[in-house]
C-alpha positions as a Markdown table, in Angstrom:
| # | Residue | x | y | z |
|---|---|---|---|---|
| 1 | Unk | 93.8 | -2.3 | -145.3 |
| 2 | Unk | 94.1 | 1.5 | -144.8 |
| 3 | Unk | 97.4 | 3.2 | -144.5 |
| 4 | Unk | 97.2 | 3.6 | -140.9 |
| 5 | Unk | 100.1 | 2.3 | -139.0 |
| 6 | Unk | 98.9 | -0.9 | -135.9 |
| 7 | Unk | 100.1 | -1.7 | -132.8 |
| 8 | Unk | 101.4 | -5.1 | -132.5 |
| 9 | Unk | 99.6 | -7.3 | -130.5 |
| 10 | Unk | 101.9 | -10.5 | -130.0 |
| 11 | Unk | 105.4 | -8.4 | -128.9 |
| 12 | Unk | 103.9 | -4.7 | -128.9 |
| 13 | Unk | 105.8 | -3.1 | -131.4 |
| 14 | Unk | 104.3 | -0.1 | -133.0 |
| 15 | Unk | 104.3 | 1.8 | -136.0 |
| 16 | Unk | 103.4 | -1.3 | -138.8 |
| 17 | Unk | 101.8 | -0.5 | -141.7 |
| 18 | Unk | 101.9 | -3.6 | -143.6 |
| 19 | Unk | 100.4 | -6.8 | -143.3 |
| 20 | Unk | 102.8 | -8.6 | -141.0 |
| 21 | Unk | 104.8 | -7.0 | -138.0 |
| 22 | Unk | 107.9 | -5.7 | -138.5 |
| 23 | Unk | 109.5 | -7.3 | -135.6 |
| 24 | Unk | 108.0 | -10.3 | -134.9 |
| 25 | Unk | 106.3 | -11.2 | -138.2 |
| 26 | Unk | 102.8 | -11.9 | -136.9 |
| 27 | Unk | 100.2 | -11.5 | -139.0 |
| 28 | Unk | 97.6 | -8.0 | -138.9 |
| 29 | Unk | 94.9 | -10.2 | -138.1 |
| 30 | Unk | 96.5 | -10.5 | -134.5 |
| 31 | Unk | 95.7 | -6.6 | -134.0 |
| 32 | Unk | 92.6 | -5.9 | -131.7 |
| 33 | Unk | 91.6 | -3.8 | -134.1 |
| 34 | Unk | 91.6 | -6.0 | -137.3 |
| 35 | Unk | 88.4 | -7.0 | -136.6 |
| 36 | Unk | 86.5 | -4.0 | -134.8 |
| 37 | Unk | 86.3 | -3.6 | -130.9 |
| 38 | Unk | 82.9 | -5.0 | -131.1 |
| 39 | Unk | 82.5 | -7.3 | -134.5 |
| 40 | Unk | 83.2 | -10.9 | -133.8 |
| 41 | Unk | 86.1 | -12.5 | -136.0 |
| 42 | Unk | 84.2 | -13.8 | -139.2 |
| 43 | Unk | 84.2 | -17.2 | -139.8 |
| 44 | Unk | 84.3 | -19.2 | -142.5 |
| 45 | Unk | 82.5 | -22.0 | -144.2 |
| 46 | Unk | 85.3 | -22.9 | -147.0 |
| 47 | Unk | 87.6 | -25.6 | -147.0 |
| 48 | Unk | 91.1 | -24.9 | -144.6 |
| 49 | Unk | 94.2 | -25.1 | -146.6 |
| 50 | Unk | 96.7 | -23.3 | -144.4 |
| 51 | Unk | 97.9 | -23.3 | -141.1 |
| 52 | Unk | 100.7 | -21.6 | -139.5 |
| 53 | Unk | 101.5 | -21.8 | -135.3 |
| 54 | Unk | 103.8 | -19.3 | -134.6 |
| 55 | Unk | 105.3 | -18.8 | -130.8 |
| 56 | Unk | 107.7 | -16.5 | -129.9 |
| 57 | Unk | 109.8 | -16.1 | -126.1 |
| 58 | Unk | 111.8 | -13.6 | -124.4 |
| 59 | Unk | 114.2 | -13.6 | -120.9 |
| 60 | Unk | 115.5 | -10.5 | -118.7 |
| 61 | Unk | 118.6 | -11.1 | -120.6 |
| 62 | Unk | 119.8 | -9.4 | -123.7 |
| 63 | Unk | 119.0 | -10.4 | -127.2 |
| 64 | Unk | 117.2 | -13.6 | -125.2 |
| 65 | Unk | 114.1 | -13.6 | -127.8 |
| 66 | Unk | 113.6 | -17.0 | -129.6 |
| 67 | Unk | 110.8 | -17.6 | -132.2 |
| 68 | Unk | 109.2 | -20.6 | -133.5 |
| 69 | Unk | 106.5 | -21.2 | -136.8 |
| 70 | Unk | 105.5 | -24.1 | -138.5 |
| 71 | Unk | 102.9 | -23.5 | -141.7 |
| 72 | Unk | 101.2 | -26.4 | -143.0 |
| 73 | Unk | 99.9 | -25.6 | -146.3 |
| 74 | Unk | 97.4 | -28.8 | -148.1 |
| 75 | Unk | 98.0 | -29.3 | -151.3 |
| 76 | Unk | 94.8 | -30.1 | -154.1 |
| 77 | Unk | 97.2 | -33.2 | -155.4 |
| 78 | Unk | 96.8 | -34.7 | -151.8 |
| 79 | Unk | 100.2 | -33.5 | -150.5 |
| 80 | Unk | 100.8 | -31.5 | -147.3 |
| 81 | Unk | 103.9 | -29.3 | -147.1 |
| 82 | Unk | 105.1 | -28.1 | -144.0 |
| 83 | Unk | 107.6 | -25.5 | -143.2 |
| 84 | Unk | 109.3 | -24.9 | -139.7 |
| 85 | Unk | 111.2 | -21.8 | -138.9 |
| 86 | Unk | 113.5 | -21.5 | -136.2 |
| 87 | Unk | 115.1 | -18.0 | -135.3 |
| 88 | Unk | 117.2 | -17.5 | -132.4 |
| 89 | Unk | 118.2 | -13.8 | -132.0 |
| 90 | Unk | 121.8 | -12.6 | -133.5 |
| 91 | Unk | 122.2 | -16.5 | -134.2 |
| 92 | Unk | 121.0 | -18.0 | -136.8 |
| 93 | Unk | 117.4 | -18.7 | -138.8 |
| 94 | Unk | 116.8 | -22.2 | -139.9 |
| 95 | Unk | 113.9 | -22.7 | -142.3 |
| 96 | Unk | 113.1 | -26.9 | -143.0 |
| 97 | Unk | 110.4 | -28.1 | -145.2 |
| 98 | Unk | 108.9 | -31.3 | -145.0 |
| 99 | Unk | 106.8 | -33.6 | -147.0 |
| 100 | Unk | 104.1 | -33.7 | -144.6 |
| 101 | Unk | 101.9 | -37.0 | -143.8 |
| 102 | Unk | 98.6 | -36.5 | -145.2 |
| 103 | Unk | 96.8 | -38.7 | -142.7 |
| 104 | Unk | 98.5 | -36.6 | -139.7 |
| 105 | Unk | 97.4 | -33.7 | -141.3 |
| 106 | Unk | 93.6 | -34.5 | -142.0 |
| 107 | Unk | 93.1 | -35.2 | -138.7 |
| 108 | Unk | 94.3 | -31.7 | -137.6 |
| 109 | Unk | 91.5 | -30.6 | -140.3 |
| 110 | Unk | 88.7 | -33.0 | -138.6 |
| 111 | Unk | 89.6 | -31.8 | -135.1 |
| 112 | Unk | 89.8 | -28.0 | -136.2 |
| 113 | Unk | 86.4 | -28.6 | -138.2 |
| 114 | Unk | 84.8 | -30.9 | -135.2 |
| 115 | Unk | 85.9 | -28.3 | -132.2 |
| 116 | Unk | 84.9 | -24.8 | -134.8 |
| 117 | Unk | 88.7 | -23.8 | -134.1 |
| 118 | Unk | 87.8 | -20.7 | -135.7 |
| 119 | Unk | 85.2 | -19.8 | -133.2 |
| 120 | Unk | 88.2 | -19.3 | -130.7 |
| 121 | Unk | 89.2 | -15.9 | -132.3 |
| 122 | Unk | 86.2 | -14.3 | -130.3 |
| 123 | Unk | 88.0 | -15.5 | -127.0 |
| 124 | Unk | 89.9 | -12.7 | -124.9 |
| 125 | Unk | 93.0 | -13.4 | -123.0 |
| 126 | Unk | 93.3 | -12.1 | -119.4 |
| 127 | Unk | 96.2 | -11.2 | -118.0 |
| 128 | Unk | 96.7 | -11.8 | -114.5 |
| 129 | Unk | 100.0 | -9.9 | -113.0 |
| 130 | Unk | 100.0 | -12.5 | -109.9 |
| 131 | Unk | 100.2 | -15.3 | -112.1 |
| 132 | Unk | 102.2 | -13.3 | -115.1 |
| 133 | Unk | 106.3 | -14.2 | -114.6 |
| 134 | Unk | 108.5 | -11.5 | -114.4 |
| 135 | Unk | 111.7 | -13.4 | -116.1 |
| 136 | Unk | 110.4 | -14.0 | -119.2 |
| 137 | Unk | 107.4 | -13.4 | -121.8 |
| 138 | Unk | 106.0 | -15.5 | -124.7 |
| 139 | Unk | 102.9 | -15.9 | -127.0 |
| 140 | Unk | 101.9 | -18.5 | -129.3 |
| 141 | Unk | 99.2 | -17.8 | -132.1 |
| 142 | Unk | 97.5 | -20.2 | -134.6 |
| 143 | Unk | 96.3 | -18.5 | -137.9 |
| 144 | Unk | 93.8 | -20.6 | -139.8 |
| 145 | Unk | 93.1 | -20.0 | -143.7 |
| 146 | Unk | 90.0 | -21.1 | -145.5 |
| 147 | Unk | 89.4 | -20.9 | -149.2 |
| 148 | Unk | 85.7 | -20.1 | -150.4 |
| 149 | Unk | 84.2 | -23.4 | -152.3 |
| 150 | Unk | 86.5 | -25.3 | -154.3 |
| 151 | Unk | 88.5 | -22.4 | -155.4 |
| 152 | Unk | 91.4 | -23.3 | -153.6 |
| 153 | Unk | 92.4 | -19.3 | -153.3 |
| 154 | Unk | 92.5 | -17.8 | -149.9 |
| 155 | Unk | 89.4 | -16.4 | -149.2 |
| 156 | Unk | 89.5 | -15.5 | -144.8 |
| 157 | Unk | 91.7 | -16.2 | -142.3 |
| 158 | Unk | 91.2 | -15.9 | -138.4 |
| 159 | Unk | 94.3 | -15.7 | -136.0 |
| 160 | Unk | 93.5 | -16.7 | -132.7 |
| 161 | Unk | 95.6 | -16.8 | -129.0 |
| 162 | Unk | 96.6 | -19.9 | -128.0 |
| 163 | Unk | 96.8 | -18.6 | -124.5 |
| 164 | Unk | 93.5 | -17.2 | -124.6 |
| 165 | Unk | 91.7 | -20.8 | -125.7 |
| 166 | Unk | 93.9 | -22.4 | -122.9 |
| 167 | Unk | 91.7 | -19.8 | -120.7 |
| 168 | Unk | 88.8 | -20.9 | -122.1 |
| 169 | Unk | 88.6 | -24.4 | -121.1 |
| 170 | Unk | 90.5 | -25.5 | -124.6 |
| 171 | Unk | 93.7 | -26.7 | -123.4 |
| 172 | Unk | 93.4 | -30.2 | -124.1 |
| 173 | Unk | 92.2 | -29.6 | -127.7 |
| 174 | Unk | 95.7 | -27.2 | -127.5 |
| 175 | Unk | 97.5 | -30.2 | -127.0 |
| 176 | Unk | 96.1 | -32.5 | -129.6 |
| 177 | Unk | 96.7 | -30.4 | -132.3 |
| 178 | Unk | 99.9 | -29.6 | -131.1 |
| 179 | Unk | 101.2 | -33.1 | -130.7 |
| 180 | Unk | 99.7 | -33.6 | -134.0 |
| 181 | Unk | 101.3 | -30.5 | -135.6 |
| 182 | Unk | 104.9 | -32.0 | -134.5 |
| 183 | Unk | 104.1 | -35.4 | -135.5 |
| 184 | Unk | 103.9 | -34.1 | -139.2 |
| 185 | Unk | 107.9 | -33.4 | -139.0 |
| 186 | Unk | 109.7 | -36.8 | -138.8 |
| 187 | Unk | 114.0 | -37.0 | -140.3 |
| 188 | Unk | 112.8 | -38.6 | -143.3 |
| 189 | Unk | 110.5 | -36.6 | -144.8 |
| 190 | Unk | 112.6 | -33.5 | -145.1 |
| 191 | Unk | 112.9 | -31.8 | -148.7 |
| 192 | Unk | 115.5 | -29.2 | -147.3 |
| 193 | Unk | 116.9 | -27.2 | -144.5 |
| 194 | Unk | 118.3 | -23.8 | -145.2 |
| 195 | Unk | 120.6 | -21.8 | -141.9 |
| 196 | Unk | 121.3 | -18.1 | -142.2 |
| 197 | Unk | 123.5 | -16.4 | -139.8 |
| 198 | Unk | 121.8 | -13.8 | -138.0 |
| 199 | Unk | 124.0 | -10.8 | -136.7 |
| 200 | Unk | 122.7 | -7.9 | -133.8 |
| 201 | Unk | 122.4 | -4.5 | -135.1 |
| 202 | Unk | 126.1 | -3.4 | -134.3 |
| 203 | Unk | 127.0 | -6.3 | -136.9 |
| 204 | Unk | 128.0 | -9.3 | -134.2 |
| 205 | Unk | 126.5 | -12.5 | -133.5 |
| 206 | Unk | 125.5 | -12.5 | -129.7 |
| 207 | Unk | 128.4 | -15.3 | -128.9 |
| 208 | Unk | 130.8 | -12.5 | -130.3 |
| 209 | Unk | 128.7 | -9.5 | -128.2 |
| 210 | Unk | 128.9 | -11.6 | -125.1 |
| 211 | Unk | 132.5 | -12.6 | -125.5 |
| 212 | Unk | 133.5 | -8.9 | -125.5 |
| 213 | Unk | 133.0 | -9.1 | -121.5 |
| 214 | Unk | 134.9 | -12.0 | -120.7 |
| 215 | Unk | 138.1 | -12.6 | -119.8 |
| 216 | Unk | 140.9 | -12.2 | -121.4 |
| 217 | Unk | 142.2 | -15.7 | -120.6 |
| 218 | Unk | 138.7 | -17.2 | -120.4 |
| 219 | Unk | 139.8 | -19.0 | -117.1 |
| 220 | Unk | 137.0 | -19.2 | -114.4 |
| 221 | Unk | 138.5 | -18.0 | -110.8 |
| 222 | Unk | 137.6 | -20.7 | -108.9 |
| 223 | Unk | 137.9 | -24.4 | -109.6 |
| 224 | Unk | 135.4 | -26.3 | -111.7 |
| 225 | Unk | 135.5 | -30.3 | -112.5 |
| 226 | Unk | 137.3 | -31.3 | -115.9 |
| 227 | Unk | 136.6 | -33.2 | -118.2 |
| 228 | Unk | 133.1 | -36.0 | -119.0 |
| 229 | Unk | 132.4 | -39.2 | -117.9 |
| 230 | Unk | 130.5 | -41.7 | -120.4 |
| 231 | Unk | 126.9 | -40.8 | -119.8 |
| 232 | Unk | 127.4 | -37.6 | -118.5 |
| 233 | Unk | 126.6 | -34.1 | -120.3 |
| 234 | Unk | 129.9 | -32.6 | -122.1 |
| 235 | Unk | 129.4 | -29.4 | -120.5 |
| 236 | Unk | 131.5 | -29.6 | -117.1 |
| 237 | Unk | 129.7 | -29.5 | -113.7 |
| 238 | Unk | 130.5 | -28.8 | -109.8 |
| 239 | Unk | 129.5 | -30.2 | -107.0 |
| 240 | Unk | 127.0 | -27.2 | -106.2 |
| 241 | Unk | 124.9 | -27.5 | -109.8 |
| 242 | Unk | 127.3 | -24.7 | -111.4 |
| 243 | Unk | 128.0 | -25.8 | -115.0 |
| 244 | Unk | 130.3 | -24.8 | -117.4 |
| 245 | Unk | 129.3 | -23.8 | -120.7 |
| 246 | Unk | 130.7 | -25.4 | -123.9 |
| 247 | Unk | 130.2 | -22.7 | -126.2 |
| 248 | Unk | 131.8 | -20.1 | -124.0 |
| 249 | Unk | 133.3 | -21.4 | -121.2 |
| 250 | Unk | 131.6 | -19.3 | -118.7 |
| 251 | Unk | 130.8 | -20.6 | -115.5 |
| 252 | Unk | 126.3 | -20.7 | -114.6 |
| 253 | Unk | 124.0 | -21.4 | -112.2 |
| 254 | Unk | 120.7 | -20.8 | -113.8 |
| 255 | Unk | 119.5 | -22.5 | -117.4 |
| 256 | Unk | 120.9 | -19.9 | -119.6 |
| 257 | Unk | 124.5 | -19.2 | -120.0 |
| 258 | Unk | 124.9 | -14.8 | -119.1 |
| 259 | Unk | 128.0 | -15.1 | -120.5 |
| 260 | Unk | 126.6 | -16.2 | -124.5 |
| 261 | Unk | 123.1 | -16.5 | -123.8 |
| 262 | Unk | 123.3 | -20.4 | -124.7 |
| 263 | Unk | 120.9 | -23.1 | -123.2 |
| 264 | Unk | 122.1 | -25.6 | -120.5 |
| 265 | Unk | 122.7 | -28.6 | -122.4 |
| 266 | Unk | 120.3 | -31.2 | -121.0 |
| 267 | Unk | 117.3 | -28.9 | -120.8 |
């Protein structure tokens, strides 16, 4: 790789010069430019043993950006480990691995190998502003990796838009895999779970940021409905839809809290 810096093509951010983005932490391979404007992503005849599908989303509000990857990586004993990573910005980062199901996971291989998943790095996305929403953004990438023979070292990878195969008349294969991919995860099969605390850049969480702009006495101005019912969400409703949140006590309308940024419960 030469020591010119990339553009970012999943969130835009410029100025990389390693392998992975700075900000969002996709892979090089998702430049334009990894693979020439006009050379077609090379494919590969090895065998796959890794997979990660990472998606990322972003709302109008603040510090709104959420990011999701899972990596399957098959093992030469037989075993499939699979990692999920959960970040939720100026929250918290939960990492989880799993002791995959082997079955589950060889038929992700069969229909990647049986559909040439890899073939779907040459597709393009097109962006239509008509049907692009203006509230919020998101991307979702699957980055395949193939070792040459029986070597078992990575030998190529290909990272290819989701969005762009959805596009292309590949949606249902999409969904396969992707049902697949979460069936791999079950309760019982976890190894560990790890949660760091993330913080914002001036050192706060973004419950503590947001709470800086409520009031003092945290008492909504107009009347809301107290306390739950059996059955009924703990967060506390009105008649007209407004809820109340539970982590802040703000009063919403909408499916995010603008108070903390948290999610309506029952979402």
């Amino acid at each position: 790789m030469s020591a010119e810096t990339w553009k970012c093509n999943v969130c835009g951010t410029e100025g990389n010069s390693g392998m992975f983005c700075n900000y969002c932490g996709a892979p090089f391979a998702s430049s334009p430019d990894f693979f020439g404007k006009d050379e077609p992503a090379k494919l590969s005849q090895g065998i796959l043993t890794g997979l990660v599908w990472s998606s990322y989303q972003s709302g109008m509000m603040a510090y709104s950006r959420q990011s999701f990857e899972t990596e399957i990586n098959w093992n030469r004993d037989g075993s499939v480990t699979v990692t999920l990573t959960e970040e939720s910005e100026g929250e918290y980062r939960r990492v989880t691995v799993y002791d995959g199901d082997p079955d589950k996971a060889e038929q992700m291989r069969k229909i990647i190998a049986d559909e040439k998943v890899e073939e779907w790095a040459n597709f393009d996305k097109v962006n239509d502003p008509m049907l692009m929403p203006t509230d919020v953004s998101s991307s979702s990438h699957l980055t395949l990796t193939f070792s040459e023979g029986d070597n078992w070292l990575p030998a190529d990878r290909c990272s290819i838009d989701l969005d762009a195969a959805k596009q292309n008349g590949k949606a249902e294969t999409v969904y396969n895999l992707g049902v697949l991919l979460a069936s791999l995860r079950s309760q019982d099969r976890i190894i560990k779970t790890d949660t760091e605390t993330l913080t914002l850049p001036n050192g706060m969480t973004k419950t503590e940021y947001f709470k800086q702009f409520m009031p003092i006495n945290n008492t909504p101005s107009w009347p809301v409905q107290t306390g739950s019912r059996e059955g009924e969400s703990s967060s506390q409703e009105t008649a007209s839809g407004e809820w109340k949140c539970p982590e802040c006590g703000e009063i919403n309308t909408g499916k995010f809290c603008y108070g903390c940024g948290s999610k309506r419960p029952g979402t």
